[in-house]
PLY file of the C-alpha trace (Angstrom):
ply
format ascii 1.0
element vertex 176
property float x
property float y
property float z
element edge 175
property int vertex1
property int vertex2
end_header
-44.09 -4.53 53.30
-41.17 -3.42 50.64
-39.75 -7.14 51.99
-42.57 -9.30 51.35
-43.52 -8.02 48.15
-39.58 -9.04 47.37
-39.95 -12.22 48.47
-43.03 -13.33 46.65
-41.51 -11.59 43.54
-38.73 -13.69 44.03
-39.93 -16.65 45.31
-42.99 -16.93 41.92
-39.70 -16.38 40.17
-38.38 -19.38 41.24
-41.94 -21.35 41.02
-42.13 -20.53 37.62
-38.75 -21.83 36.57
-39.18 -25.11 38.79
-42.41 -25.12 37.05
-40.82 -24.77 33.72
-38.20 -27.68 34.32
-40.88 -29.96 35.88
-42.48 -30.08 32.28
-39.27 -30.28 30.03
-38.13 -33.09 32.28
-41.09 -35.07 32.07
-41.60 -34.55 28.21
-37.95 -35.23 27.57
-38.26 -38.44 29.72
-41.26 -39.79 28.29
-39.89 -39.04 24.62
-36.45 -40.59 25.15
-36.58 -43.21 27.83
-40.01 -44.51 26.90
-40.25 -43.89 23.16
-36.13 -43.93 21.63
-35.33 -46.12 24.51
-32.02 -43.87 25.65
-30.84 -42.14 28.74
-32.46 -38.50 28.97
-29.90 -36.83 30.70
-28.02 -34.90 28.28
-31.22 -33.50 27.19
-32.47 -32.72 30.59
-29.38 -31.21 31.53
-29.63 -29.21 28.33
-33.28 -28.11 28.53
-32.03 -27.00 32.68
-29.55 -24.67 31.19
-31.28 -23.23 28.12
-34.83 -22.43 30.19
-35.40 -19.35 32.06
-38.76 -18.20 33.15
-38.23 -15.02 30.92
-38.37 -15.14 27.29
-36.09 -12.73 25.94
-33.06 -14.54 28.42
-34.54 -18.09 27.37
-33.54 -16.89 23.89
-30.37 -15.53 24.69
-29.46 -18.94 26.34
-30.92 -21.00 23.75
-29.17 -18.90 20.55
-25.84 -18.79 22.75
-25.63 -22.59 23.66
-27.12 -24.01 20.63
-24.74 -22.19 18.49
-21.50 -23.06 20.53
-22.84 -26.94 20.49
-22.82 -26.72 16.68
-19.12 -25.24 17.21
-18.15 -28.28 19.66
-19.62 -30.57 17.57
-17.90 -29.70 14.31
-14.58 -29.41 16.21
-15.19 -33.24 17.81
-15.88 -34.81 14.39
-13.32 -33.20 12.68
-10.97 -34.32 15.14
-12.51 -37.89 15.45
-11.56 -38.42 12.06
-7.93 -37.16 11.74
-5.04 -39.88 12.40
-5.27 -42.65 14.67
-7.13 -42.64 18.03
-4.57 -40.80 20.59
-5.09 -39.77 23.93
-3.76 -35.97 23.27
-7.09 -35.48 20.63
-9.09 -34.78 23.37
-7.15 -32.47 25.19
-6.14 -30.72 21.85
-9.84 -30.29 20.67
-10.82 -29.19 23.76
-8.09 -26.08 23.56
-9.11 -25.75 19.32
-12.51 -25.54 20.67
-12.34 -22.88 23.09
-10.03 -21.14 21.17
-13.00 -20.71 18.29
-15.45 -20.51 20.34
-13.78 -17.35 22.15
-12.35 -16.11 19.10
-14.35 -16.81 16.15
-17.76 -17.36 17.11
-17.28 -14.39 19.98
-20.62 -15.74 21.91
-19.34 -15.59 25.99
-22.91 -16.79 26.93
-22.51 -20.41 27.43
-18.83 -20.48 25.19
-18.45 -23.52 27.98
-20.28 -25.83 25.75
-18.17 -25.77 22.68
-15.40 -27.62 24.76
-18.22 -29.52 26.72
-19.28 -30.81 22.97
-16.16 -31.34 21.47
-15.92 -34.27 24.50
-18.56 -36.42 24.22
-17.89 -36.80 20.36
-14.45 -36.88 21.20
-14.90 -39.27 23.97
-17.19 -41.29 21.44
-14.09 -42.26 19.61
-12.56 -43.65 22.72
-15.20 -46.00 23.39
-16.24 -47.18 20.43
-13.59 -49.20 17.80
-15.29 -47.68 14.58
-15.11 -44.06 13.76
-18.45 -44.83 11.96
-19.92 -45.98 15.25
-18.50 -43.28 17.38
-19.64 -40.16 14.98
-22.56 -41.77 15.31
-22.28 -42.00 18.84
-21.68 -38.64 19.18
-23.68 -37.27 16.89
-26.63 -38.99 18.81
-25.74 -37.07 21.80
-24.99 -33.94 20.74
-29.04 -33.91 19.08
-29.93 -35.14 22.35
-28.41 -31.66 23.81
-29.74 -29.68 20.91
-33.31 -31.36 21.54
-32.91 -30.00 25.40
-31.96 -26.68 24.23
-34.97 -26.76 22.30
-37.14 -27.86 24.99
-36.13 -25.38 27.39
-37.02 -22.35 24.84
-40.32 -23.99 23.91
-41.22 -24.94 27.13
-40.50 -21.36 28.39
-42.12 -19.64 25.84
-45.04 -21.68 26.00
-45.17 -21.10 30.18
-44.81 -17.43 29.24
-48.61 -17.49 27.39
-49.80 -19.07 30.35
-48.40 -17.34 32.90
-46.60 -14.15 31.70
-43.53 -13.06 33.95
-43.37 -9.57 34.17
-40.49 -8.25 31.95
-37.64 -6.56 34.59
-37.36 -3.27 34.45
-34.20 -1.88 32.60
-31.37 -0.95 35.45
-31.59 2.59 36.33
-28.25 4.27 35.11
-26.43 6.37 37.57
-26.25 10.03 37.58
-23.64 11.72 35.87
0 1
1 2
2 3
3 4
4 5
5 6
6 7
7 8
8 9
9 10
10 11
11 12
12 13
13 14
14 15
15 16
16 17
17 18
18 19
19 20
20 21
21 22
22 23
23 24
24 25
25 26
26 27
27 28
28 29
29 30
30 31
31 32
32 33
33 34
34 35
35 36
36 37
37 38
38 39
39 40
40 41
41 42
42 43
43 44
44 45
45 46
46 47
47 48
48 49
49 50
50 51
51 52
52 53
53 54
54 55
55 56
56 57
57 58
58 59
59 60
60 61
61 62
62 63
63 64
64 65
65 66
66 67
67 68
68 69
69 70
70 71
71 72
72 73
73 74
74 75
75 76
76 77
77 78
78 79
79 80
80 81
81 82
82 83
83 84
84 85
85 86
86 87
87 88
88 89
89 90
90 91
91 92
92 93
93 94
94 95
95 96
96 97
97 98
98 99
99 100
100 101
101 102
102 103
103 104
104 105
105 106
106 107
107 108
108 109
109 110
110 111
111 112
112 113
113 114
114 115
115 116
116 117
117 118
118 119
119 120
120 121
121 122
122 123
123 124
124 125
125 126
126 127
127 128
128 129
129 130
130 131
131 132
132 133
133 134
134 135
135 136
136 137
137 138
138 139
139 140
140 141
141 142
142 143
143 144
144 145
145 146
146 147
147 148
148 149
149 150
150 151
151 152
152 153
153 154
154 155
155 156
156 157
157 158
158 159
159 160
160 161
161 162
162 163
163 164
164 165
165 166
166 167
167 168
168 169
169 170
170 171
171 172
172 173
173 174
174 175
């Protein structure tokens, strides 16, 4: 009995958060393919990372990658427009970035998409002639991952009103 009641724990669990990512996905689609005419998928990957059928760890996710995307992004533009465009910027950034993100801004949860950031602006300026067009490149992507991140705590928290996931239970601590 102990076994079933597991797996329909677990397996609503997993409804809700397929639930939760059916919805972001189709909002973010409609909004960006059909309305701003641009591929979703930074978004969509974004929202996928940042949702959680619980709240309180959509939050955490949310705070934890929107703040290191800020970090990435800041990093990739100020590199973008220092000197000439060389292939060592984006391994350089990428090391800056980390290094910041691990030591600065001190936020382990998701500290992966500082450096992830830092690239496509970085990688912005490889593609595109004029450092006007690639900030702007890359600036257009990185709100494109801040809108998912968005997206994932709102659609979350507005699953959560209508249909609440039990909060878990805090983890017994051993005996002394």
């Amino acid at each position: 009995m102990k076994l079933v009641a597991r797996f329909l724990e677990d397996d609503l669990l997993g409804v809700r958060f397929a639930v939760n990512v059916l919805i972001g996905t189709s909002i973010l689609w409609v909004l960006l393919r059909k309305i701003a005419d641009t591929n979703p998928v930074w978004a969509i990957a974004s929202m996928v990372a940042a949702s959680d059928p619980q709240v309180k760890e959509a939050v955490r996710m949310f705070r934890a990658r929107f703040i290191n995307a800020l970090v990435g992004c800041a990093v990739g533009l100020l590199f973008l427009s220092v000197g000439p465009e060389r292939d060592w910027k984006l391994p350089l950034a990428l090391a800056v970035t980390v290094l910041i993100s691990s030591y600065v801004v001190r936020i382990q949860t998701m500290w992966r998409q500082a450096p992830i950031t830092a690239a496509i602006v970085i990688a912005a300026g490889l593609t595109h002639p004029s450092r006007l067009t690639a900030a702007e490149h890359g600036l257009h992507k990185v709100a494109e991952v801040l809108l998912g991140c968005v997206m994932g705590l709102l659609v979350t928290w507005l699953m959560s009103k209508i249909w609440p996931v039990p909060e878990k239970p805090p983890a017994a601590k051993p005996a002394p």
